[in-house]
N, C-alpha and C positions, 0 to 999 in steps of 0.2 A: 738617203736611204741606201741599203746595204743592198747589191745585187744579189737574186737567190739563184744564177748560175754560179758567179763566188762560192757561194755558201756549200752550193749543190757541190761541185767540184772540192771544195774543205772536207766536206762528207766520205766524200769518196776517197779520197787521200787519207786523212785519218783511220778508214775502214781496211784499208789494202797494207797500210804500213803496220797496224796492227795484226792484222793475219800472215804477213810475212814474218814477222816475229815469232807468231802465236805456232807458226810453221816449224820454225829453226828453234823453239823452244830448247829440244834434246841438244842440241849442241851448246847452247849455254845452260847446260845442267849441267857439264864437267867440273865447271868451278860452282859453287854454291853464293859467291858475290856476285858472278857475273849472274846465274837464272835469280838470285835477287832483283839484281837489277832491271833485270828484262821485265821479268815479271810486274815490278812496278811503271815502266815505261807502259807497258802493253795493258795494265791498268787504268792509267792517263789517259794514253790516247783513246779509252776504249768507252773511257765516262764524257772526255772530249766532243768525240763521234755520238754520242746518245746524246747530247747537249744541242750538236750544232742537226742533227736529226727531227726533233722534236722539235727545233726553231725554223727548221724549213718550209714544212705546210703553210706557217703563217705569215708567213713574206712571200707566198702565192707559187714559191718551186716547186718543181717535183724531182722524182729519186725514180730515173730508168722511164717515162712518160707516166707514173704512177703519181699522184697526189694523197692515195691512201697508205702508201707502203713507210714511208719514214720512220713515222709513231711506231708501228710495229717492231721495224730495225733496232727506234731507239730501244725499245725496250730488251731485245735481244741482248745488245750492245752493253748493258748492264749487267745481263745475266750473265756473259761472256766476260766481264771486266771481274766479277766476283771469282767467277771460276777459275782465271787466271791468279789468282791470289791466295789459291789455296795450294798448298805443297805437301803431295801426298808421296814423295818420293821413299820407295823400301816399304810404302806400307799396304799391306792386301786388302782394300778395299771391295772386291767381287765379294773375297771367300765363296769362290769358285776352283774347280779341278784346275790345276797349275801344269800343263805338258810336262813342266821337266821334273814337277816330283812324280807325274804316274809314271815317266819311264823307267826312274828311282825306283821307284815300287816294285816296279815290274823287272831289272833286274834283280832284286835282293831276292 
């Protein structure tokens, strides 16, 4: 049987190496192979972590002395793994007031 401090500590690891990523994002957006890349890595680990999340409760661990919190990570962790996969770069998603066109504006 598989220990669920193992598991718990995979958890954790998967979750932290992915936010460090999810971090330094903008610096691998210079090249658009490398934020490919990343973007799929941090996808990976990110459906990983919602896997090994979800399989925690029921090997009796817990996530931080919580035994309710995992399920909800996992789910997180997926929501966060979709969102990493989407590449909105250059395009205006608010369609909101933009600083540097009202200052545009505002000198012409």
């Amino acid at each position: 049987m598989v220990d669920a401090g193992l598991v718990e500590a995979l958890a954790e690891v998967l979750c932290a190496t992915s936010a460090i990523l999810f971090t330094f994002i903008a610096t691998f957006s210079r090249s658009p192979t490398a934020e490919n890349i990343v973007q799929n890595i941090i996808f990976v680990l990110l459906i990983a972590a919602a896997g090994v999340l979800w399989w925690l409760p029921s090997l009796g661990g817990e996530l931080w002395g919580s035994d309710y919190l995992p399920r909800p990570l996992a789910l997180f962790c997926v929501i966060l793994a979709i969102s990493a996969r989407m590449n909105i770069k250059g395009k205006n998603v608010s369609f909101g007031a933009n600083p540097h066109s009202i200052n545009r504006q505002s000198e012409e």
